[in-house]
N, C-alpha and C positions, 0 to 999 in steps of 0.2 A: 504494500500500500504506500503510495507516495503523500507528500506531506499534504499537500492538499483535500486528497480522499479524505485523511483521516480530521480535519478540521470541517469536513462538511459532514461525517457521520458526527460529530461532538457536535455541533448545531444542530443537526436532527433530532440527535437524544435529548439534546437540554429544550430544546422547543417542544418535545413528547411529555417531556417531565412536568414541562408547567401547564401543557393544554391539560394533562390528569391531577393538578394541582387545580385548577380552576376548578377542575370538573368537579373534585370530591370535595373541594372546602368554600363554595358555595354557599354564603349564608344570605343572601336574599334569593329566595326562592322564586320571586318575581321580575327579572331579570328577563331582559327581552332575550329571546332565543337567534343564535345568529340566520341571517338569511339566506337562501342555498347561494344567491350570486355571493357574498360574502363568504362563503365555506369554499366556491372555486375557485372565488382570488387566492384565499389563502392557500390554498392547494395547488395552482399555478407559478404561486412564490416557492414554495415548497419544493417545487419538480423546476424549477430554477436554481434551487441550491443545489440538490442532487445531478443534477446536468450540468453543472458549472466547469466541466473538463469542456466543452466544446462553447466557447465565448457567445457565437449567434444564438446559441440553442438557449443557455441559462439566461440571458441576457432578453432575449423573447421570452421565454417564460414570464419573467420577474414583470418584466412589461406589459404583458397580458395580463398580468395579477394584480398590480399597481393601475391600471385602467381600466381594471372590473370594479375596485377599489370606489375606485374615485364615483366611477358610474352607480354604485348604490350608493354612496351619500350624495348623491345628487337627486337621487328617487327618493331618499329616507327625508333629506330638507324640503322637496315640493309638498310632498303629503304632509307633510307639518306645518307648510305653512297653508295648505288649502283646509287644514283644521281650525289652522286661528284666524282662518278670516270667515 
């Protein structure tokens, strides 16, 4: 394993650690659930870290995740604001 692989499997595991950290300690139970566009990006970031040996590949990735990103709080801000008006 060269030095890179193994500083993206130690970012994979530390980012596994804390999504099962969220998961189990949890103390408002009313917490909005994330939104599936929201679980792709992150998932597209994710498969950008693990694909980061080939620069177009992880680098699209990361940008397909960062621009799904952006695209749900841009749906999350209108329907809030068509709530308070």
């Amino acid at each position: 394993m060269g030095t890179s692989q193994i500083y993206i499997l130690i970012s994979v595991v530390v980012l596994l650690i804390i999504a099962i950290l969220v998961i189990f300690l949890k103390k408002n139970k009313k917490q909005k659930q994330l939104t599936p566009l929201t679980g792709l990006a992150f998932g597209f970031i994710l498969a950008g870290i693990v694909f980061g040996d080939n620069r177009w590949v992880g680098y699209g990735l990361m940008g397909t995740g960062v621009l799904l990103a952006i695209i749900d709080m841009i749906i999350k801000l209108r329907k809030k604001w068509k709530r308070e008006q």
